[in-house]
N, CA, C and O atoms as a GROMACS GRO file, in nm:
protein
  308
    1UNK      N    1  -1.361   0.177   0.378
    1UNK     CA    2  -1.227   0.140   0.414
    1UNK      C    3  -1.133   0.258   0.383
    1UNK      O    4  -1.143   0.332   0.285
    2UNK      N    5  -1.038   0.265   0.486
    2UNK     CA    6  -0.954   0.411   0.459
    2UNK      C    7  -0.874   0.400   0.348
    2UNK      O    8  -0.906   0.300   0.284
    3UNK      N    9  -0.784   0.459   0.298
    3UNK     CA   10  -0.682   0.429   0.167
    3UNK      C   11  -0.600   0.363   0.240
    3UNK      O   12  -0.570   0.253   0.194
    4UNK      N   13  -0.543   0.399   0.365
    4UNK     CA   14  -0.425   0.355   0.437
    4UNK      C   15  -0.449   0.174   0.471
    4UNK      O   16  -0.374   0.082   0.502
    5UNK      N   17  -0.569   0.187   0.450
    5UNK     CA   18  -0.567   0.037   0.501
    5UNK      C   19  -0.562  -0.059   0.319
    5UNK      O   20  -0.505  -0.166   0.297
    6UNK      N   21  -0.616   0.001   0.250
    6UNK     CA   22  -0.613  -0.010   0.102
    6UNK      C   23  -0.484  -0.083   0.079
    6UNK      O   24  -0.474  -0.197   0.034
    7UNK      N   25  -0.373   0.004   0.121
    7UNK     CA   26  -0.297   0.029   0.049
    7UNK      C   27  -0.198  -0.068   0.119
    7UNK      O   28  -0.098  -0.101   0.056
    8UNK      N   29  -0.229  -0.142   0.306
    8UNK     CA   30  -0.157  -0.238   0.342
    8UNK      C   31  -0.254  -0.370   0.280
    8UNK      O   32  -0.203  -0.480   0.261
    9UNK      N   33  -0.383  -0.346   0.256
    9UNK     CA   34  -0.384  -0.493   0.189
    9UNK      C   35  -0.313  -0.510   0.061
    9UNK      O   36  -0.226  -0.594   0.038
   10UNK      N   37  -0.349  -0.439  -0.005
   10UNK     CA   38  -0.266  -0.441  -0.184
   10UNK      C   39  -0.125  -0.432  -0.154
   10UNK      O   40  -0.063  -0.482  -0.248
   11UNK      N   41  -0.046  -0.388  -0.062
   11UNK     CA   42   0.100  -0.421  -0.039
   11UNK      C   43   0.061  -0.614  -0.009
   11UNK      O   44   0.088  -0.713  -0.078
   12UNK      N   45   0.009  -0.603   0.086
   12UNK     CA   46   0.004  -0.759   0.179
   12UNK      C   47  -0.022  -0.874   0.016
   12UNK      O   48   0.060  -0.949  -0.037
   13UNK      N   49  -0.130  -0.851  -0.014
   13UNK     CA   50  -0.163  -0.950  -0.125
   13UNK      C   51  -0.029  -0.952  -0.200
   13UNK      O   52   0.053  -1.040  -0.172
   14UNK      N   53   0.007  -0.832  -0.324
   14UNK     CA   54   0.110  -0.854  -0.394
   14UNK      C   55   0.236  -0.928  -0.341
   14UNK      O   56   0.305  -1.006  -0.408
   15UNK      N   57   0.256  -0.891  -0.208
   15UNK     CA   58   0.398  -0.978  -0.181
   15UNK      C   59   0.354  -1.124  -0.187
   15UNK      O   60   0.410  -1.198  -0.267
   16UNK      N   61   0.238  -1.178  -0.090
   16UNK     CA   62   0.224  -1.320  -0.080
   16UNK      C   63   0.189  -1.379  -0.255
   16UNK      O   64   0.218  -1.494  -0.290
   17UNK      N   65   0.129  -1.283  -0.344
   17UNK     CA   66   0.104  -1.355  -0.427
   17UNK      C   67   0.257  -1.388  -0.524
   17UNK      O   68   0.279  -1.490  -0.589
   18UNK      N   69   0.353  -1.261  -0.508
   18UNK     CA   70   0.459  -1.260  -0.601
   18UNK      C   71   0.597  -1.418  -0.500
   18UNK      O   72   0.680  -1.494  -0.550
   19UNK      N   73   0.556  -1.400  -0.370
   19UNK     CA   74   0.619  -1.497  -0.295
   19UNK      C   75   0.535  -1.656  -0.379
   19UNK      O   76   0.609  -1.753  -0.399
   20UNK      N   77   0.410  -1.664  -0.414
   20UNK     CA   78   0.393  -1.793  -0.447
   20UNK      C   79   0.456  -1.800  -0.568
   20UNK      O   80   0.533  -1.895  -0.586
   21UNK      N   81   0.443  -1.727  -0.648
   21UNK     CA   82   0.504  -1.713  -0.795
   21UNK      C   83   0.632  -1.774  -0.811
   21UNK      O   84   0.665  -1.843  -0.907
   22UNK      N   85   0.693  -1.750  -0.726
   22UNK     CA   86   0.814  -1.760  -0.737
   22UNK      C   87   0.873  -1.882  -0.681
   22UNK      O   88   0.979  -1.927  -0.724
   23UNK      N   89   0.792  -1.949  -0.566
   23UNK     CA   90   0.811  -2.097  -0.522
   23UNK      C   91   0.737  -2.185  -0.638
   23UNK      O   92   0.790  -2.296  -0.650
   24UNK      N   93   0.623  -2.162  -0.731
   24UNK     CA   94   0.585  -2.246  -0.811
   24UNK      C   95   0.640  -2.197  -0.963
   24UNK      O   96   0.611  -2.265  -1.062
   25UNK      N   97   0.710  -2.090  -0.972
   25UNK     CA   98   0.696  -2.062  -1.097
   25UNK      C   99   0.865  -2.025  -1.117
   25UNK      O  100   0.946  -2.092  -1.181
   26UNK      N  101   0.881  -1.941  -1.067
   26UNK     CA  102   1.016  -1.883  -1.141
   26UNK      C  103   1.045  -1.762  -0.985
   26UNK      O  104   0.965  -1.695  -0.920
   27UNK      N  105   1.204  -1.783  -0.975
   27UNK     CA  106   1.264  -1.703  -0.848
   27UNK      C  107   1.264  -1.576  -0.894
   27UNK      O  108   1.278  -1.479  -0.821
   28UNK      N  109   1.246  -1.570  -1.027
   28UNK     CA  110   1.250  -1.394  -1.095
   28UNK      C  111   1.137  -1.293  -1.020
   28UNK      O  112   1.151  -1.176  -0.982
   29UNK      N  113   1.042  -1.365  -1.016
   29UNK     CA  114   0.963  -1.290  -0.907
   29UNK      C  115   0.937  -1.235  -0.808
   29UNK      O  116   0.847  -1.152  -0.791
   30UNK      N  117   1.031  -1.286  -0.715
   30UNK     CA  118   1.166  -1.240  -0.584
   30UNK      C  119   1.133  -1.078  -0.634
   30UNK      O  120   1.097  -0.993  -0.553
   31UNK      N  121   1.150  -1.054  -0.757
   31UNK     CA  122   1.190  -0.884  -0.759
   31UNK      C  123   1.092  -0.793  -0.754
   31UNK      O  124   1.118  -0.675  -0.730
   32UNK      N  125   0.968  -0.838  -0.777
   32UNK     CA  126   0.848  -0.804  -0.758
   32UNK      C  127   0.812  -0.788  -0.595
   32UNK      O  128   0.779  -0.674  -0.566
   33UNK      N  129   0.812  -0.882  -0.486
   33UNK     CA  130   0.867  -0.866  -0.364
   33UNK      C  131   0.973  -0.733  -0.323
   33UNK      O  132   0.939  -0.622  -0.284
   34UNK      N  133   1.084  -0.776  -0.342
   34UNK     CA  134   1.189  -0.650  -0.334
   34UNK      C  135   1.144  -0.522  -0.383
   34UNK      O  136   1.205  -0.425  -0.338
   35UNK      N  137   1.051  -0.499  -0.466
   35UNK     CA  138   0.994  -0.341  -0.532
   35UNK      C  139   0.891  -0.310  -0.442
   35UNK      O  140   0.916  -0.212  -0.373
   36UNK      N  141   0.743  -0.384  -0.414
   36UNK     CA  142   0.706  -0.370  -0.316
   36UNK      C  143   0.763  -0.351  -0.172
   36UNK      O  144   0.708  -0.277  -0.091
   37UNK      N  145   0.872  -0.419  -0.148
   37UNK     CA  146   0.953  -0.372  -0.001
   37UNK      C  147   0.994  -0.218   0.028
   37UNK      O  148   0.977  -0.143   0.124
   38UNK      N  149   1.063  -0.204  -0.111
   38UNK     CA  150   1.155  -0.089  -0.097
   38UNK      C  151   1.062   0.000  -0.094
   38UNK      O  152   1.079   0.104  -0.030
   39UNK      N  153   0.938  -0.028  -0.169
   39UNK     CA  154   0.824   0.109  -0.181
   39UNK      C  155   0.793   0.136  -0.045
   39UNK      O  156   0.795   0.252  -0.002
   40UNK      N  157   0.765   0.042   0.024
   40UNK     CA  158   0.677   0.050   0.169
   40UNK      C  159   0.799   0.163   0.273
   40UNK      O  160   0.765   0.248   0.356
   41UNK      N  161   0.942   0.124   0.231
   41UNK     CA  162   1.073   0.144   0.292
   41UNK      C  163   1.067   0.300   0.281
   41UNK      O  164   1.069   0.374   0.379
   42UNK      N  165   1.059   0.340   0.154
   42UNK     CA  166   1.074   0.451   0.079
   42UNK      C  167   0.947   0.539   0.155
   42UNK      O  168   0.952   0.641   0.224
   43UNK      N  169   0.852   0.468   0.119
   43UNK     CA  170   0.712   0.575   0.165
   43UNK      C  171   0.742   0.579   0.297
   43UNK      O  172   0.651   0.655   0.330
   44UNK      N  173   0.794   0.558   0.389
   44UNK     CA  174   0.785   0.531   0.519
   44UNK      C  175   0.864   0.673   0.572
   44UNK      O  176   0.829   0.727   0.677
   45UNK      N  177   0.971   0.725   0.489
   45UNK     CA  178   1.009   0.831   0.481
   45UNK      C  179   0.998   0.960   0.428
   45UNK      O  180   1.021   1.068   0.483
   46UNK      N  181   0.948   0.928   0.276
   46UNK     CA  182   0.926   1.049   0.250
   46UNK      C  183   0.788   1.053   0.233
   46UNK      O  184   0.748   1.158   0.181
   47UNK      N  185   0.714   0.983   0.258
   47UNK     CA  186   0.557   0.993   0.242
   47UNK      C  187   0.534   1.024   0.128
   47UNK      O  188   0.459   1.120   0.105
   48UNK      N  189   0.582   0.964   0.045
   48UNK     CA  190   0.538   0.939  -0.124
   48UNK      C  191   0.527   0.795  -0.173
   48UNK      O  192   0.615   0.710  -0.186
   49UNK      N  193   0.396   0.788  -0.197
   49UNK     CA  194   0.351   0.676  -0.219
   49UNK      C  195   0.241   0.667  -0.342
   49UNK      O  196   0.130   0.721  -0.343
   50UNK      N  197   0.321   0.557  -0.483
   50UNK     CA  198   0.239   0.592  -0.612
   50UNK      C  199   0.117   0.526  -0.582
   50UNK      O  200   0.030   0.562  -0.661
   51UNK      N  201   0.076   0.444  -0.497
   51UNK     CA  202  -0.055   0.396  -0.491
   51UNK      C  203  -0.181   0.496  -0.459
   51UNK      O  204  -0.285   0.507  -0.524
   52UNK      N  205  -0.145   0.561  -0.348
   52UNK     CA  206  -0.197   0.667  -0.294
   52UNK      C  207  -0.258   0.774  -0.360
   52UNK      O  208  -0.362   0.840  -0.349
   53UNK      N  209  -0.142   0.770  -0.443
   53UNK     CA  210  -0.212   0.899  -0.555
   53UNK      C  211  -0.301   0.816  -0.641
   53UNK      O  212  -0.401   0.882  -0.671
   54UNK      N  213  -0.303   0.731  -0.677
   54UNK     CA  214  -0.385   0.667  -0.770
   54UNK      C  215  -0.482   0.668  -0.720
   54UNK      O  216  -0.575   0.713  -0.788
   55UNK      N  217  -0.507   0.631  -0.607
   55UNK     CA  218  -0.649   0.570  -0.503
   55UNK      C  219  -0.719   0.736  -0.487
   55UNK      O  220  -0.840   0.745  -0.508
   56UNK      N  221  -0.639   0.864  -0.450
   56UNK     CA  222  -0.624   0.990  -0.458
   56UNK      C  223  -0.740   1.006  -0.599
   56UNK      O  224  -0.862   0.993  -0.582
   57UNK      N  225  -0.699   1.026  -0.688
   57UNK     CA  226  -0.752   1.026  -0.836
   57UNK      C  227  -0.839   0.985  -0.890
   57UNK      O  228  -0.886   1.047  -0.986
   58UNK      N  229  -0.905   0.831  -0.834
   58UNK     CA  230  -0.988   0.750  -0.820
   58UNK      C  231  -1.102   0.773  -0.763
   58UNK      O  232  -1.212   0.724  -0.789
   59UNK      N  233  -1.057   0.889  -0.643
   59UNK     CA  234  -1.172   0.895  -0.528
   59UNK      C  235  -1.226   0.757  -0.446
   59UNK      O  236  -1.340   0.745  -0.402
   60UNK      N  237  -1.127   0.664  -0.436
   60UNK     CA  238  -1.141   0.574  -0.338
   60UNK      C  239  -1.029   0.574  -0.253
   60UNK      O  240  -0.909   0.602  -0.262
   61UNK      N  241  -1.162   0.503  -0.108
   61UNK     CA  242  -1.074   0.538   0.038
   61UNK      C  243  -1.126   0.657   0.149
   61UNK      O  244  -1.121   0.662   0.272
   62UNK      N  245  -1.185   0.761   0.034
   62UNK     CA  246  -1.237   0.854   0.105
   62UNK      C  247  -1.103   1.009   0.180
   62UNK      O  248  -0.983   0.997   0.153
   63UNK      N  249  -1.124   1.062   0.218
   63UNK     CA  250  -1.042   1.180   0.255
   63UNK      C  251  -1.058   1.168   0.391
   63UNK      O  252  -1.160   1.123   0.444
   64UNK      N  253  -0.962   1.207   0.448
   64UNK     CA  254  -0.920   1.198   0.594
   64UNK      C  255  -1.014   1.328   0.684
   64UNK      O  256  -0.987   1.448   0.675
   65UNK      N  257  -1.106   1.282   0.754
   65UNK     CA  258  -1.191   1.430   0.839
   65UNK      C  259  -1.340   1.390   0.803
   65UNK      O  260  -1.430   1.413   0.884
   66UNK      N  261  -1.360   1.343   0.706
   66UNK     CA  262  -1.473   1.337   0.622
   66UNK      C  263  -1.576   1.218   0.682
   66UNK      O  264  -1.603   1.104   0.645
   67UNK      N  265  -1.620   1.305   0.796
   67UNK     CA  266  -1.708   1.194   0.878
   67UNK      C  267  -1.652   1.131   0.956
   67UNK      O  268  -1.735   1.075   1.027
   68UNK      N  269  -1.464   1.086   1.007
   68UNK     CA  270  -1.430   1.001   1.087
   68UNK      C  271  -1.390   1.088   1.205
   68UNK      O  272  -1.382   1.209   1.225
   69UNK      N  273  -1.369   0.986   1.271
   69UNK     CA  274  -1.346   1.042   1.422
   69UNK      C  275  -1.198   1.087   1.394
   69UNK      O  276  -1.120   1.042   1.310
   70UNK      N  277  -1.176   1.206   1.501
   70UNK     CA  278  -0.995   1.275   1.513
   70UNK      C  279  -0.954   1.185   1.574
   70UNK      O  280  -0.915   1.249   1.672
   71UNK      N  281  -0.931   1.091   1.595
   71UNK     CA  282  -0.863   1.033   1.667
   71UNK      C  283  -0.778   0.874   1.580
   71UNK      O  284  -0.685   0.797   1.605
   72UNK      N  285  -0.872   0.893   1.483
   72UNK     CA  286  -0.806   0.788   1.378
   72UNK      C  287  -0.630   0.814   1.315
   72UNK      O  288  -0.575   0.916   1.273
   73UNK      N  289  -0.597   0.719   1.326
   73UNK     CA  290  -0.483   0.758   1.320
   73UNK      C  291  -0.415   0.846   1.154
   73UNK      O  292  -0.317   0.913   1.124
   74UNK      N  293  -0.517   0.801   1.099
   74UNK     CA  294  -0.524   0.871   0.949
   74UNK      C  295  -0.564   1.026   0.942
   74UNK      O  296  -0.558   1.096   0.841
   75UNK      N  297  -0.600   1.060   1.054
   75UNK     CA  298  -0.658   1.222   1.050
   75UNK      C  299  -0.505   1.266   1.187
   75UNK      O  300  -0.490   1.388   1.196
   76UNK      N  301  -0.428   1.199   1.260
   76UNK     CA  302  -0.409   1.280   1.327
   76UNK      C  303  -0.214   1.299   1.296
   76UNK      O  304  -0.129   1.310   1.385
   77UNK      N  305  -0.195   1.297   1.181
   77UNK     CA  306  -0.076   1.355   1.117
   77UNK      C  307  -0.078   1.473   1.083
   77UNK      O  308   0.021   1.524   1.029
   0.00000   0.00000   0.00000
């Protein structure tokens, strides 16, 4: 699995899970949502993203070229 896709499930999960949190538990969790938003908002521009580097560091996800086709949208930035 690429990082890029990594990194929309672990966005995807955290919101739905911090969205249940917060209908069963406490609205404070709302902000956990809103941090994940703004990150996605933020990376979207400057292409800095703390997950990335982690996953980066980790060596999971794999490196972009490394056996996949050019045409993936992860190799052709």
């Amino acid at each position: 699995m690429k990082r890029e896709s990594i990194i929309r499930l672990f966005a995807g999960t955290v919101i739905l899970a911090s969205l249940a949190l917060a209908h069963y538990h406490s609205l404070n969790w709302l902000w956990v949502t809103a941090f994940v938003g703004f990150n996605l908002l933020q990376s979207s521009f400057t292409k800095f993203c703390p997950l990335e580097i982690i996953l980066k560091k980790l060596g999971v996800g794999g490196s972009c070229g490394a056996g996949e086709q050019s045409g993936d949208s992860c190799c052709t930035r």
